[in-house]
TORVO-288880 format. One record per atom (N, C-alpha, C): x, y, z. Coordinates in steps of 0.02 Angstrom, whole numbers, plus 50000, padded with zeros to 5 digits. Layout:
<rs>
XYZ;...
</rs>
This chain:
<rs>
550405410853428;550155414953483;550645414353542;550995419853569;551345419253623;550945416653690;551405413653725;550905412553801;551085418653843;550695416353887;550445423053944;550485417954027;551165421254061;551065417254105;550945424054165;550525424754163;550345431554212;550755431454277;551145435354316;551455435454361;551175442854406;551355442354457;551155448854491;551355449554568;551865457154561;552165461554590;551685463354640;551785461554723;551425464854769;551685471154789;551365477354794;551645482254811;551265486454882;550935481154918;550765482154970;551205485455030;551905484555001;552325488555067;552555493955034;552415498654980;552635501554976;552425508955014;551935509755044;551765513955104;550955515855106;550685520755126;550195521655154;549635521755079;549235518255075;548645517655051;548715512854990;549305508954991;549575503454936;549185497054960;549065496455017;548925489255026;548415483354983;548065489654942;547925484954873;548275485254810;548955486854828;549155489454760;549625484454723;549535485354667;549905477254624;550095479054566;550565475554531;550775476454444;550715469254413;550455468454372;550305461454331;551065462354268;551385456154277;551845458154201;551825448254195;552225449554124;552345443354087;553065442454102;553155437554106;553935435254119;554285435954033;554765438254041;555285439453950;555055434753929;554985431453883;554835424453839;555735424553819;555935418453815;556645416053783;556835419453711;556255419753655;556265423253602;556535430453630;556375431353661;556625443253663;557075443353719;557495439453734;558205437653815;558605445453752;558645441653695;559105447453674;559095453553668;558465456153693;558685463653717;558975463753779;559045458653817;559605459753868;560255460253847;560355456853798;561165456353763;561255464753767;560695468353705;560635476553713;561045481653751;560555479453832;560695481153872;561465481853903;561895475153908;562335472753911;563045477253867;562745478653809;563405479753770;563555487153772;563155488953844;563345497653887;563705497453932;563845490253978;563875490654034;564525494554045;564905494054013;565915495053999;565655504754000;565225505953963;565185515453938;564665514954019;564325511254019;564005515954109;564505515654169;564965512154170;565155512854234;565795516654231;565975518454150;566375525454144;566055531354139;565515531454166;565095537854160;564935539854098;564695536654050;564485537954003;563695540654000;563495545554002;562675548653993;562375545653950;562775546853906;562355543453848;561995538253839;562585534553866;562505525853866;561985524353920;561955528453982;561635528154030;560795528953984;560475534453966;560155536153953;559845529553887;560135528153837;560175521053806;559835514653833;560305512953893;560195508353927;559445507453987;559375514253992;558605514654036;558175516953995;558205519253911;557475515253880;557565511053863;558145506553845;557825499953811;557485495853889;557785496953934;557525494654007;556845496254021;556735502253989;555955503054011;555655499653959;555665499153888;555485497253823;555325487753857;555875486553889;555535477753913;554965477953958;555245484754007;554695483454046;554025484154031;553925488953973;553255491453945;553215484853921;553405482153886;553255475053837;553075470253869;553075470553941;553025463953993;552395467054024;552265470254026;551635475154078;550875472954060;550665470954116;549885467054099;549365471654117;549785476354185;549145482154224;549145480054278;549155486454324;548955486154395;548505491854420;548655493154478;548345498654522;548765500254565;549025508754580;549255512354611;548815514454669;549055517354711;548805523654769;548895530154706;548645534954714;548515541354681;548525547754745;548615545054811;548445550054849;547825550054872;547415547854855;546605546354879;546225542354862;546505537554805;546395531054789;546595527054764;546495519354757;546615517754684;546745518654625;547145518854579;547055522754498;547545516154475;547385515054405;547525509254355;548245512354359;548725508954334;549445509854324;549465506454238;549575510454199;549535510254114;550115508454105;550315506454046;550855508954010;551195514953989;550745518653997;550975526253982;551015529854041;550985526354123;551185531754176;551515525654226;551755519154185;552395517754229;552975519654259;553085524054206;553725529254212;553595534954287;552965533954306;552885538754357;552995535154429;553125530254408;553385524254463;554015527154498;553995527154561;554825526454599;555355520354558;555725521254539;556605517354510;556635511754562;556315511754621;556315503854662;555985499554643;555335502954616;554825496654583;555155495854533;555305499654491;555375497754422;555975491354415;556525494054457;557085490454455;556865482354488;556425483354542;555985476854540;555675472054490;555345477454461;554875475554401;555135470954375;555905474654339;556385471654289;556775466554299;556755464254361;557225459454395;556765453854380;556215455154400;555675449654389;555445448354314;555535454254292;555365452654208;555915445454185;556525450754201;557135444254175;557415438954217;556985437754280;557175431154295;557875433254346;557815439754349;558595440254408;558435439554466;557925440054479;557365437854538;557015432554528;556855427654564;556485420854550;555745423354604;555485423854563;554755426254568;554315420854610;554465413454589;554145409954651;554495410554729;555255410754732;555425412654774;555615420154833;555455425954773;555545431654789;556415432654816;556815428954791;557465432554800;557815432754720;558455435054732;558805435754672;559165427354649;558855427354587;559115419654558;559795420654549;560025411354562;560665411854550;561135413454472;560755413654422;560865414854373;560945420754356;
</rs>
């Protein structure tokens, strides 16, 4: 049985009617680091402008993040609404890129900055 070390994303600043708003995820477990390797073996084709590779590299990016995702609650415009797995993607690229930092530890989550690692 894998463990579950529940972690959770405040998204209280992200503007008007968030101030209850949150994302629950699991930190990567050491077993699945190697879809970061994945990730990694684009970096050389994205920063030659490769689309492709681009496009590659942000689903397997979302694919961790779905895999780490416990559930939260959004603003909707007039309320609260659950945040799924199936409408993370409707997230702004700041959370997400958040998300993912915290998924893999590039962010140190007790501390809230970027780890030195």
């Amino acid at each position: 049985m894998p463990f579950v070390i529940k972690r959770r994303l405040d998204l209280s600043g992200t503007g008007d009617g968030w101030a209850e708003a949150y994302i629950e995820y699991n930190p990567i477990r050491s077993k699945d680091s190697d879809q970061l390797l994945d990730i990694q073996k684009y970096r050389q084709k994205i920063l030659a402008n490769d689309i492709d590779a681009v496009r590659s590299a942000r689903g397997k990016t979302m694919q961790i993040i779905v895999d780490n995702f416990l559930g939260g609650m959004g603003y909707d415009g007039e309320k609260l609404a659950p945040i799924t797995k199936e409408n993370l993607d409707e997230l702004p690229d700041d959370i997400l890129t958040e998300l993912f930092q915290l998924i893999t530890g590039q962010i140190d989550a007790k501390k809230n900055k970027l780890s030195q690692t």
